[in-house]
VMD Tcl script that draws the C-alpha trace (Angstrom):
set ca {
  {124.24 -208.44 106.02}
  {121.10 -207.21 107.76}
  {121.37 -210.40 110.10}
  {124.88 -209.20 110.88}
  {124.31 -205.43 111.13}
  {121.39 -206.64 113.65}
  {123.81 -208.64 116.29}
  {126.45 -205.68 115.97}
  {123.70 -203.42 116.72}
  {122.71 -204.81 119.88}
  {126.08 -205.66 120.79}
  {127.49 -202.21 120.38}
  {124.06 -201.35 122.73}
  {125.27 -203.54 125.41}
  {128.44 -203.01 125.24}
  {127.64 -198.28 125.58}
  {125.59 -199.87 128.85}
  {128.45 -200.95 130.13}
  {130.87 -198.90 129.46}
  {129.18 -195.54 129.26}
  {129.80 -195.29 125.20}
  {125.30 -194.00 125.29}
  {126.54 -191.71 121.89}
  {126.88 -195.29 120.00}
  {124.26 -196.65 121.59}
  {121.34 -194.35 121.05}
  {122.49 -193.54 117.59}
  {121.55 -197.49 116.60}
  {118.40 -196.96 118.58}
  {117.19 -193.91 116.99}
  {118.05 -195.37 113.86}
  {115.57 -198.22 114.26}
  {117.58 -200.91 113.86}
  {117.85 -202.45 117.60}
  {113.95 -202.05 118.13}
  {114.33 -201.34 122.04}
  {114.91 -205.72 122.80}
  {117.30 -205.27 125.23}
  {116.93 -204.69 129.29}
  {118.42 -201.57 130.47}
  {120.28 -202.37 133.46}
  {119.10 -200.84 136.53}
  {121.90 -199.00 137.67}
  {122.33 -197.68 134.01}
  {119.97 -194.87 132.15}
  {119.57 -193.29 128.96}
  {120.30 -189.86 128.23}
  {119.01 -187.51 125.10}
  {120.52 -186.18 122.24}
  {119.75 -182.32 124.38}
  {120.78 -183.96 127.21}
  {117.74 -182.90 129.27}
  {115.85 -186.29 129.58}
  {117.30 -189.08 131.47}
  {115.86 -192.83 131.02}
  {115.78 -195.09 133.05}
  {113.59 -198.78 133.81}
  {112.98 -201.58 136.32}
  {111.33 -203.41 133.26}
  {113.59 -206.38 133.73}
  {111.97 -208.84 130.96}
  {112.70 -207.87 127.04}
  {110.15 -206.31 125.14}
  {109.09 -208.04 121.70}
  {110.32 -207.34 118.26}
  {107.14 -205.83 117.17}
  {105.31 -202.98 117.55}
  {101.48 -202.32 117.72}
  {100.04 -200.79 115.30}
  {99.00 -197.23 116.51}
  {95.75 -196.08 114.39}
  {93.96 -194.15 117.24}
  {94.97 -192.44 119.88}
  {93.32 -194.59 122.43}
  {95.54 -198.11 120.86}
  {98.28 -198.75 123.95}
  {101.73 -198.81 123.13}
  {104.48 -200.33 124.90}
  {107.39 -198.31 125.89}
  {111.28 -199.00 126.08}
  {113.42 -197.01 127.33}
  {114.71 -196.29 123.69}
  {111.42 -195.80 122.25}
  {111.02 -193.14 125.14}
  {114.00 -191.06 124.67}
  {112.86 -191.01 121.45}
  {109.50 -189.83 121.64}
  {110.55 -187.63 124.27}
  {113.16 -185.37 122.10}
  {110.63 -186.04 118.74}
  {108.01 -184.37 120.67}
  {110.19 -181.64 122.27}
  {111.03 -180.52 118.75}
  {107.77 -180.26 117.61}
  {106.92 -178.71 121.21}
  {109.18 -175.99 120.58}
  {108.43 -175.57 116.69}
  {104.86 -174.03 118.37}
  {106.77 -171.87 120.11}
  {108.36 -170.65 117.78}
  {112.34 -170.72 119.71}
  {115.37 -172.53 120.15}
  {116.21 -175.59 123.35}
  {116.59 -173.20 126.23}
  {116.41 -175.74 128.81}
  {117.31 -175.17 132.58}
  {115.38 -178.60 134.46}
  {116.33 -181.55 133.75}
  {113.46 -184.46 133.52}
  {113.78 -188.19 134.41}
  {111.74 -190.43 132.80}
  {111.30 -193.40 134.81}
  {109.60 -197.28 133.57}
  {108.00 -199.08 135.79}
  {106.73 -202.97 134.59}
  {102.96 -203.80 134.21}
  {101.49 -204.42 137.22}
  {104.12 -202.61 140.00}
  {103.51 -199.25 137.75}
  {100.76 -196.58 138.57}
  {97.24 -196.51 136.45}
  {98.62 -192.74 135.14}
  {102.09 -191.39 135.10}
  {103.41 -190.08 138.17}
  {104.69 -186.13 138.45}
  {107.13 -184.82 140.85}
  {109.08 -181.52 140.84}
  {112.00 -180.98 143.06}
  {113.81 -177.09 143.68}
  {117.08 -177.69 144.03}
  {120.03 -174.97 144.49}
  {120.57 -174.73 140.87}
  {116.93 -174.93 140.02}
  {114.26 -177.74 139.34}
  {114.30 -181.03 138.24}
  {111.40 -183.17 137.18}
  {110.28 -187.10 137.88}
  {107.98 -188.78 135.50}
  {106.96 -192.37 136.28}
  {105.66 -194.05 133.24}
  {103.66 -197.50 132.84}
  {105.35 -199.63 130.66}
  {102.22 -199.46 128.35}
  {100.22 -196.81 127.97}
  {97.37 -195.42 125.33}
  {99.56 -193.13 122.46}
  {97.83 -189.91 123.22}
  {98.97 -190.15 127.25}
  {102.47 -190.81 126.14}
  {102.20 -187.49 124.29}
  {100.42 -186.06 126.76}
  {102.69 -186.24 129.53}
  {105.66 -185.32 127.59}
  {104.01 -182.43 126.75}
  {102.59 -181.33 130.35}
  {106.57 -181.89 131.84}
  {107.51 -179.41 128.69}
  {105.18 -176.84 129.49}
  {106.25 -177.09 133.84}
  {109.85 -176.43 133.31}
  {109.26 -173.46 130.36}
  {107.11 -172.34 132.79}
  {109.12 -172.14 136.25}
  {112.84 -171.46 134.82}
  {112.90 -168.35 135.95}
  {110.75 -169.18 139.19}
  {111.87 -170.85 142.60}
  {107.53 -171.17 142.94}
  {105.68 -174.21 141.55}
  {103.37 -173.40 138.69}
  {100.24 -174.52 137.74}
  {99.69 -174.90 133.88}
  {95.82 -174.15 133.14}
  {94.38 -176.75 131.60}
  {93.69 -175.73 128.74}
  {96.78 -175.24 127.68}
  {98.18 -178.56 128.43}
  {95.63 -180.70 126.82}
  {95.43 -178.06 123.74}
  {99.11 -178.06 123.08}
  {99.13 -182.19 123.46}
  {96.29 -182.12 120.75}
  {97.71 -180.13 118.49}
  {100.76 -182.10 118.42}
  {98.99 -185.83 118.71}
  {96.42 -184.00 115.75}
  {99.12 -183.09 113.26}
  {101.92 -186.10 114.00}
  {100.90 -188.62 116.58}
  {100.94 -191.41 114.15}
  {104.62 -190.95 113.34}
  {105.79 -189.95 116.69}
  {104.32 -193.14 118.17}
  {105.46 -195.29 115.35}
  {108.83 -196.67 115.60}
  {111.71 -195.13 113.66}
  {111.83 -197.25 110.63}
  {108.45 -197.78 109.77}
  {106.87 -195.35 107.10}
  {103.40 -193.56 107.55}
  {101.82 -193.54 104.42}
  {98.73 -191.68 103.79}
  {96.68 -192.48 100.46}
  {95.06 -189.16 100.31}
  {94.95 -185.79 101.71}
  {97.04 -185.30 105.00}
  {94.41 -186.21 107.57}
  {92.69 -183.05 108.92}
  {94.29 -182.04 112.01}
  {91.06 -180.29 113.41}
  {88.63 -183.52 111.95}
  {87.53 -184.59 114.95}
  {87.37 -180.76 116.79}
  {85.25 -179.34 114.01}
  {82.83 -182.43 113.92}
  {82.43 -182.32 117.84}
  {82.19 -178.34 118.10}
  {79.18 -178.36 115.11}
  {76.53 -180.22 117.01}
  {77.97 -179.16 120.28}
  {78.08 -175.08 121.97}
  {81.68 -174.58 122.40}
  {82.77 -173.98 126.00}
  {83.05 -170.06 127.09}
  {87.03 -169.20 127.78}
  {85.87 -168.56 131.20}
  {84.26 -172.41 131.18}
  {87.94 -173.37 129.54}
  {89.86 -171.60 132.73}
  {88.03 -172.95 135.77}
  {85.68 -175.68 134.00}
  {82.89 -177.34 136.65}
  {82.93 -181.34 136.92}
  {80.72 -182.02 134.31}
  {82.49 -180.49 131.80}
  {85.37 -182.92 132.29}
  {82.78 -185.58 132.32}
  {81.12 -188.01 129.03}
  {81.07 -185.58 126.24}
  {82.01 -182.74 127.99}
  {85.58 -183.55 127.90}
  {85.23 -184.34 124.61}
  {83.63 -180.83 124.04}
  {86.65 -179.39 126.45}
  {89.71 -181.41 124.49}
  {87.88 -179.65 121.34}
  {87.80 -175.87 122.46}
  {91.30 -176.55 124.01}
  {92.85 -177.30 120.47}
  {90.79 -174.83 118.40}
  {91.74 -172.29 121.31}
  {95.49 -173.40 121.61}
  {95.73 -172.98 117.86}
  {93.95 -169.69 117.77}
  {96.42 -167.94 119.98}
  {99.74 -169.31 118.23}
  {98.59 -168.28 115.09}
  {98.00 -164.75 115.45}
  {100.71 -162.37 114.06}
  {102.47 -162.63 117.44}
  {101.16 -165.85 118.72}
  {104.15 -167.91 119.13}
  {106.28 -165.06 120.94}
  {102.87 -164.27 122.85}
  {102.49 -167.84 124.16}
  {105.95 -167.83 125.45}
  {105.47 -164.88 127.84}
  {102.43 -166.01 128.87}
  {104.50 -169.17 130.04}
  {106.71 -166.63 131.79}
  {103.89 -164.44 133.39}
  {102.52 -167.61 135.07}
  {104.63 -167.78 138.10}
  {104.18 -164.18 139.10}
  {100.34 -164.48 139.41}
  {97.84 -166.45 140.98}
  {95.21 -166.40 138.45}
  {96.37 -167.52 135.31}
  {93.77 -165.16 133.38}
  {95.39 -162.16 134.38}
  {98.92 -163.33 133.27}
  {96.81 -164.56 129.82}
  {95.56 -160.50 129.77}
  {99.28 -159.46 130.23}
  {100.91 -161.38 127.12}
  {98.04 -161.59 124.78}
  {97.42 -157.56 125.35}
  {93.48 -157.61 125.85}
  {92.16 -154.99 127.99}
  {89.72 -157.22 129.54}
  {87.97 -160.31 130.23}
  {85.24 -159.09 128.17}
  {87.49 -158.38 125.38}
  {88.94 -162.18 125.63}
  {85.01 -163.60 125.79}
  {84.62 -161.64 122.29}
  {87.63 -162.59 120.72}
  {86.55 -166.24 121.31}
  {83.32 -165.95 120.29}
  {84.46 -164.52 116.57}
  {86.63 -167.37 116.76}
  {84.37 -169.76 117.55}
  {81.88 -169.16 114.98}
  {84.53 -168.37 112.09}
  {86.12 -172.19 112.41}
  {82.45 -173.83 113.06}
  {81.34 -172.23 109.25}
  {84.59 -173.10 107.93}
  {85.99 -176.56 106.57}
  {89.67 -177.14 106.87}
  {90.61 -175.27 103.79}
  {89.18 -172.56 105.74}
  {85.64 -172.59 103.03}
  {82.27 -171.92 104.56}
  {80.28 -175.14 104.59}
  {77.58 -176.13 102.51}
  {74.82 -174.77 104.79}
  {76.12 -171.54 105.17}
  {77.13 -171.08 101.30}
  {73.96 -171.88 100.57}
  {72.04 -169.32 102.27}
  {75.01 -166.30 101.62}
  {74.05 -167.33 97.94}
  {70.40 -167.20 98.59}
  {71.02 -163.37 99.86}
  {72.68 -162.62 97.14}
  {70.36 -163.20 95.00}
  {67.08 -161.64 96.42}
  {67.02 -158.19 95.56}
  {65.04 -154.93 96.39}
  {62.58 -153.00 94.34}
  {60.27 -149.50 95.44}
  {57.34 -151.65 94.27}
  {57.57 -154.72 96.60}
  {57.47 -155.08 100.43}
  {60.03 -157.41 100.82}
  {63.13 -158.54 98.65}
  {62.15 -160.70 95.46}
  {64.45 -163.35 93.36}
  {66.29 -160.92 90.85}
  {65.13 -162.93 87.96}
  {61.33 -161.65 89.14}
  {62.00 -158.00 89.42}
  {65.14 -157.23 87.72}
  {63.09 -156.02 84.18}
  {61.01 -153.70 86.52}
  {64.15 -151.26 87.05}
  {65.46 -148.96 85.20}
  {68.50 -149.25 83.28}
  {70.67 -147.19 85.35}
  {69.97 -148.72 88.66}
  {70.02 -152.22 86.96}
  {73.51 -151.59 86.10}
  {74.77 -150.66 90.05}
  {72.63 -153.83 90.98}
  {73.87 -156.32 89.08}
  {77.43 -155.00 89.29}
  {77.01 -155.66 93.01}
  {75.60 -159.36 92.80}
  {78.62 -160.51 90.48}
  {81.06 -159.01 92.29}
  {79.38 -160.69 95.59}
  {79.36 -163.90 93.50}
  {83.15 -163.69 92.91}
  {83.76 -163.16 96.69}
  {81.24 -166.12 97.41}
  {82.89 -168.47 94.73}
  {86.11 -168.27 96.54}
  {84.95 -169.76 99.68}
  {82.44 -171.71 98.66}
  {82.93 -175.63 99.17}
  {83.55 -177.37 95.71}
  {79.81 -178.69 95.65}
  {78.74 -175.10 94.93}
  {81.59 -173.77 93.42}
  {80.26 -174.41 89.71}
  {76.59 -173.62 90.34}
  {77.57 -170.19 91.22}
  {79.68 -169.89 88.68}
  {76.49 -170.94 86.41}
  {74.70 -167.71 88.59}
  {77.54 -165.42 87.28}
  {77.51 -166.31 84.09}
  {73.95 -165.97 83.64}
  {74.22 -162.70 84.50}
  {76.92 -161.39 83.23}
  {75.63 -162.85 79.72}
  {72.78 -160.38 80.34}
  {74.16 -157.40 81.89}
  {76.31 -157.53 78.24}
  {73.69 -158.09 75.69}
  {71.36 -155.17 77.45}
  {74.57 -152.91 76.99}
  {75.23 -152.56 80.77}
  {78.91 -152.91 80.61}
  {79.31 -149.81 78.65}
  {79.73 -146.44 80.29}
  {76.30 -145.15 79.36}
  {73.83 -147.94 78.53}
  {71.69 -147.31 75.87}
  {67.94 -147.92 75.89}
  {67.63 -148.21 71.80}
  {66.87 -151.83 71.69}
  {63.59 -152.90 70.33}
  {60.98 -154.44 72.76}
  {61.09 -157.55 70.57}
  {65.12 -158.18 71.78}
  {64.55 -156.27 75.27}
  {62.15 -159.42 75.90}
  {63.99 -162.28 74.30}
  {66.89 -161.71 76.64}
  {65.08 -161.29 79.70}
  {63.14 -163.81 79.06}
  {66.50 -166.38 78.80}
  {67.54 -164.87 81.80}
  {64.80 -165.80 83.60}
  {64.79 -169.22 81.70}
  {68.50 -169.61 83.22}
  {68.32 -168.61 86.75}
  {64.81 -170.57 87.43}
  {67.13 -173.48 86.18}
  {69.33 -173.09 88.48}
  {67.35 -172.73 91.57}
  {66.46 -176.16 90.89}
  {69.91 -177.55 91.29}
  {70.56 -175.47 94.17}
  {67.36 -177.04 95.82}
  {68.47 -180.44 95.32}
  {71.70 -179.80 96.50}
  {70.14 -177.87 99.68}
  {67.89 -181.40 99.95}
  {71.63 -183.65 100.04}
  {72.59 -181.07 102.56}
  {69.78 -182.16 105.03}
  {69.68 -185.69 104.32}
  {73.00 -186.58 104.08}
  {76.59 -185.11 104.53}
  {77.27 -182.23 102.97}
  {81.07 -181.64 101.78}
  {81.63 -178.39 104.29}
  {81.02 -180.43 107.36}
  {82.83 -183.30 108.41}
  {81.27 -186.76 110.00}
  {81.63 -187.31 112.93}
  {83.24 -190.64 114.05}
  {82.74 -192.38 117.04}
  {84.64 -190.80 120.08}
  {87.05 -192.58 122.19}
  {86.94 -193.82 125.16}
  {86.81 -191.03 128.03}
  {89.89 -190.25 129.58}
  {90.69 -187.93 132.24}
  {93.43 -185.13 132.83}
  {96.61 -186.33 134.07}
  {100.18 -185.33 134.17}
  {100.57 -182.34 136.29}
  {98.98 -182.00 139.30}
  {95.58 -179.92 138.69}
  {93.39 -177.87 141.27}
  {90.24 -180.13 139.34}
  {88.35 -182.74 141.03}
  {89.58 -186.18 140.60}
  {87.57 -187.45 138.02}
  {86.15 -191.66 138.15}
}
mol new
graphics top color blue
foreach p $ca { graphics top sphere $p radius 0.5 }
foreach p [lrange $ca 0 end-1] q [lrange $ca 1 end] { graphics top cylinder $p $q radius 0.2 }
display resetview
């Protein structure tokens, strides 16, 4: 049955290529059954379920049965025209999901394969004005790494958003190109460059989408937004475009998520064409007064994800030392701030009461973004002193002082006895946190292979 479903498949294929029935056609190839075998004629082309991409190849030798596994961005692919009508529209919808609108489309795109060896190192961009507006050539190698196929889809997305209401080419910072390509390689490149019928199966948590950003951006200084608009040679360069492809997602990501980030983004697309410096049109649709204002935006930005994991908990470091503030406190009597277990039975009852009120209630707010490592230990903290401020009769309205010394000094002295336990385990923990990886941080693994900005013709140098 399969066998026979197969043949009818391909022969139902052949037969929409010649007679122009591409509704039958692509519906078999978007269901994964014909696996993109057969040769597109050259005088024939694909066209997408929108209707805005048109396929076409000069690939004149079948491409194999099988598909390479894709479990990095840098593995290379090899395209069909199926495949690529495919990834085109899979990509468009998740292109437009970020943006947070419907297919408005005015330029059509043709997508263009050209065989190993007669087809360029990089895809090929050309935009042509015509009467009724522009239309847009890609020229794709038959194989190409996963993250460039995405890549260039995405670049010719952002282009025609950009310039349908313009008859004046546009240049797309950027940023903005390789930070919306890495948001959408970062949350679904696996299964957009996998073919249709093949499962992605993840045995834990959903991969984190900012992993490799957040590991990159903690031992490296993030780029300045100014650095991220014009950025010099050798920030495109080694690491640096590493470091770049990291501030462009975290950035990207930023912007659509504030409370009008998607609708935002869009009119920035739209303010593009009417200015030659692509910061002011960013000052226009994201409403800050200044550059200044934009500098400290990113900078609260910057250092909010960098102390954050991806359930958005301050890392181990960080939780450590807020935890280590909490618990020094203030007395007339010494010059600097003391571990509350060492000067809490030096106050009196009535400020001991306001103090220790404060440190739970800063434990509770700690707790909840604390990384699980520490989550218990300061629950230990609370507990400890909560168990005291009740048996010294702090929780009652006015706190009595009628308890004899005998019981005053029994539960101070298990206080004490509790919280100099404690700092024990948090100074082993603090020791795993320098030797090895601690849970709020995430390890960095090795970085691919440099590749430089393509797609869209960029104002940059050319990079080696």
């Amino acid at each position: 049955m399969i066998r026979w479903l197969h043949h009818f498949a391909r022969a139902a294929f052949v037969r929409g290529l010649h007679q122009g029935g591409w509704g039958v056609a692509l519906a078999f190839t978007q269901s994964g059954i014909l696996h993109g075998a057969v040769v597109l004629p050259a005088d024939r082309s694909l066209l997408s379920t929108s209707k805005q991409f048109i396929v076409s190849s000069s690939v004149v030798r079948p491409a194999p049965n099988t598909f390479e596994p894709v479990h990095s961005a840098t593995n290379t692919i090899t395209l069909t025209p199926g495949r690529v009508v495919i990834l085109a529209e899979r990509i468009k919808t998740l292109y437009l999901r970020l943006l947070g609108t419907t297919d408005q489309w005015s330029g059509q795109i043709r997508l263009h394969l050209a065989p190993a060896g007669a087809a360029p190192a990089v895809p090929e961009f050309q935009r042509t004005l015509y009467q009724d507006g522009w239309q847009y050539q890609v020229t794709l190698p038959e194989r190409m790494a996963a993250v460039d196929a995405i890549r260039v889809m995405v670049d010719v997305l952002l282009e025609e958003t950009a310039q349908r209401y313009s008859r004046r080419a546009t240049e797309i910072p950027l940023w903005l190109r390789v930070g919306m390509a890495e948001m959408i390689w970062a949350s679904d490149g696996a299964s957009l460059t996998s073919p249709a019928n093949v499962p992605v199966v993840f045995d834990t948590l959903h991969p984190d989408p900012f992993g490799e950003a957040r590991a990159l951006l903690q031992i490296h200084t993030p780029y300045t937004f100014g650095d991220l608009s014009l950025p010099a040679r050798r920030q495109l360069a080694g690491e640096g475009w590493h470091v770049f492809r990291a501030c462009a997602h975290v950035l990207t990501a930023e912007l659509l998520l504030r409370p009008d980030g998607p609708a935002q983004m869009r009119e920035f697309l739209r303010q593009l064409p009417r200015y030659r410096n692509s910061e002011l049109a960013f000052l226009t649709a994201f409403r800050f007064e200044n550059m200044l204002a934009v500098e400290k935006w990113w900078t609260v930005v910057q250092a909010q994800f960098r102390s954050r994991d991806r359930f958005r908990r301050w890392s181990t470091p960080l939780s450590i030392k807020r935890l280590e503030e909490v618990l020094m406190l203030e007395t007339p009597k010494a010059a600097r701030p003391q571990r509350l277990q060492q000067v809490v039975g030096e106050l009196k009852l009535g400020d001991q009461k306001s103090r220790l009120v404060q440190v739970l209630f800063q434990l509770r707010a700690l707790q909840v973004n604390a990384p699980p490592t520490l989550v218990k230990l300061i629950n230990d903290y609370h507990d400890a002193i909560l168990n005291y401020h009740q048996q010294r009769g702090l929780d009652s309205l006015s706190p009595a002082a009628a308890l004899e010394t005998s019981r005053e000094d029994i539960i101070l002295t298990n206080l004490r006895s509790q919280l100099d336990r404690l700092d024990t385990i948090l100074v082993d923990i603090s020791l795993v946190g320098e030797t090895g990886p601690a849970l709020g941080k995430t390890a960095a693994a090795d970085p691919p292979p440099v590749r430089p900005p393509f797609g869209l013709p960029a104002k940059l140098p050319q990079l080696p």
